[in-house]
N, C-alpha and C positions, 0 to 999 in steps of 0.2 A: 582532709576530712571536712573541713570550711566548706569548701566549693561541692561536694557531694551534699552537706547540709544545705546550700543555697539550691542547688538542681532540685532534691527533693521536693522542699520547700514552695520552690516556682512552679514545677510540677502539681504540688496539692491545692495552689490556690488557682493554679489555671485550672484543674479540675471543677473547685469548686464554683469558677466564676462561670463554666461553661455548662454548669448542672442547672447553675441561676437562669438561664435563657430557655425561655418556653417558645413554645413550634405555635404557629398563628391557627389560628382557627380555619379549619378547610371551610376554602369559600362554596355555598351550597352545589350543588351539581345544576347545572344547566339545563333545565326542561325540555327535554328531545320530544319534538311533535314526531308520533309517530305513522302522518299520514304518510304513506307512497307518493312516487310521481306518479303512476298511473292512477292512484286515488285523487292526486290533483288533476289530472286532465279530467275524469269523469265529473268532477264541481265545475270545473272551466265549462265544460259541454252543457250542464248543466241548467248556470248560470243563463249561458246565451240560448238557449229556446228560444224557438220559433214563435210567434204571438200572430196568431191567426188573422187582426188585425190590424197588422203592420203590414205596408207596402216593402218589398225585398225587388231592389233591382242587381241585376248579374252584368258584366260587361261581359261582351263577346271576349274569347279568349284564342290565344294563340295556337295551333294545331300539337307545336313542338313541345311549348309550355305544358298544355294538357298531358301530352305523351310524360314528362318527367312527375307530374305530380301522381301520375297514374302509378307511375313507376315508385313513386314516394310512398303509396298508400299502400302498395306490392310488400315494401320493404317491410314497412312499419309493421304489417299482418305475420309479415316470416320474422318479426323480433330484430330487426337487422336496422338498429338505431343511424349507426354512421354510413349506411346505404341511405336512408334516407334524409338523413339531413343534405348529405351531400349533392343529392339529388334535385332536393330542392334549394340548395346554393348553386347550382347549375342554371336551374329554373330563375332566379334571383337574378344572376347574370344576363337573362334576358329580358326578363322584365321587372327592375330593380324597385317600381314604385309601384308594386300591387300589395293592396291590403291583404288582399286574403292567402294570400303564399307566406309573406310577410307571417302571417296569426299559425300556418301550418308550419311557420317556418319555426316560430315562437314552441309550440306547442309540443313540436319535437325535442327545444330544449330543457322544456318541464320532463319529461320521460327519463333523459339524459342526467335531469337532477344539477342542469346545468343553470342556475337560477338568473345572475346578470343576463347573461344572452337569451334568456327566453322575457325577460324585460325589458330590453333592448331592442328585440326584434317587435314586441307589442308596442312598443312606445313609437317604433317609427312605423309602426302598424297607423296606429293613432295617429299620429301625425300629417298623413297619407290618405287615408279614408274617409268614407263617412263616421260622421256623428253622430249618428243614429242605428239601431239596427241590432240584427242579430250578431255581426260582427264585429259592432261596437263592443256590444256587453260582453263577448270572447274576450277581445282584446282586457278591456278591464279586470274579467276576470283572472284574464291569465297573468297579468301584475299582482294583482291580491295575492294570488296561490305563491308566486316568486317571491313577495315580500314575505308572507307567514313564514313558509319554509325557511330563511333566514333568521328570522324570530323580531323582524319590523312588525309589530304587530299596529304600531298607531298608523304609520305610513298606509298599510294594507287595510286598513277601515276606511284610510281617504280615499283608495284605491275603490272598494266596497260600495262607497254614495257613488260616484263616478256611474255605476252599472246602471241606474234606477233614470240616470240621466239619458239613456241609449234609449229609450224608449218612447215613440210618439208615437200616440194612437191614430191611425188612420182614421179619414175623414167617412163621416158617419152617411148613408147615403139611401134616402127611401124611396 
C-alpha cells in the first residue's frame, strides 16, 4: 500500500508541475507579400523603360544565339518555364558574358519564383555590362524584386537607389 501511495502521490505532483508550464506565446505570423512572380517581372519591365533620351547601343549578336533566345521567348509565351530557361542556358553556353541574356536569363528565374538565381544571374548581369541604360535599371530592378520577395526589405531599398543611377541623360544638342 506504501508504494501505491508514493506512485499516486508522484503521479499528482507530476501532474500538477506539468499544469504549472504555460505554452509561449505564438510568434506573430510572417507577412506574406502577396505579389506574384509575373507581378514582379511586370515592375522589373517597368522600372527599366526606355527614356527617349538616352543613347542604347546593341552589340551585334550571334545567328545561333538569336535562334535560342527566339526560341526562349517561344517558350516563355507557351508558359513552358524550364524550356526556357534551359534554352537560354544553352545560349549562356555560348555566349557566357552577355548582359542581356544574362538579365532574360535572370528574369526567367523571377517567374520561376526562383529568387537567388535570378540574383545571381543580375548580379553577374551587372558585373558584365554597362552602367548605364535601360539594362542596367532591369538588372537592378530585378535584385530589388528578389530581395522583397524574400522579405530583405532594407537590402532591396539599396537595390532601389542603385536604379536612379542607371540613368544618364543624353547630350543635349541644338
Amino acid at each position: 500500500m506504501n508504494r501505491m501511495h508514493r506512485l499516486l502521490v508522484l503521479i499528482g505532483v507530476s501532474a500538477a508541475v506539468t499544469a504549472c508550464v504555460t505554452v509561449p506565446p505564438a510568434s506573430p505570423p510572417t507577412p506574406v507579400d502577396p505579389t506574384t512572380p509575373t507581378q514582379r517581372l511586370l515592375l522589373i519591365e517597368r522600372d527599366a523603360g526606355v527614356d527617349d533620351t538616352e543613347l542604347s547601343v546593341q552589340p551585334l549578336r550571334d545567328p545561333q544565339v538569336d535562334d535560342l533566345r527566339d526560341t526562349a521567348k517561344s517558350k516563355l509565351q507557351a508558359g513552358d518555364l524550364a524550356g526556357a530557361a534551359a534554352a537560354l542556358d544553352q545560349a549562356l553556353g555560348l555566349v557566357s558574358g552577355d548582359p542581356a541574356i544574362l538579365q532574360e536569363r535572370a528574369e526567367v528565374s523571377v517567374l520561376q519564383a526562383d529568387w537567388p538565381a535570378a540574383e545571381r544571374f543580375a548580379k553577374q548581369a551587372i558585373a558584365l555590362g554597362s552602367k548605364t541604360g535601360p539594362l542596367c535599371r532591369r538588372h537592378w530592378a530585378t535584385i530589388e524584386q528578389s530581395r522583397l520577395a524574400r522579405g530583405d526589405k532594407e537590402n532591396a531599398a539599396s537595390a532601389r537607389a542603385q536604379i536612379a543611377g542607371c540613368t544618364v541623360p543624353g547630350l543635349k544638342r541644338y
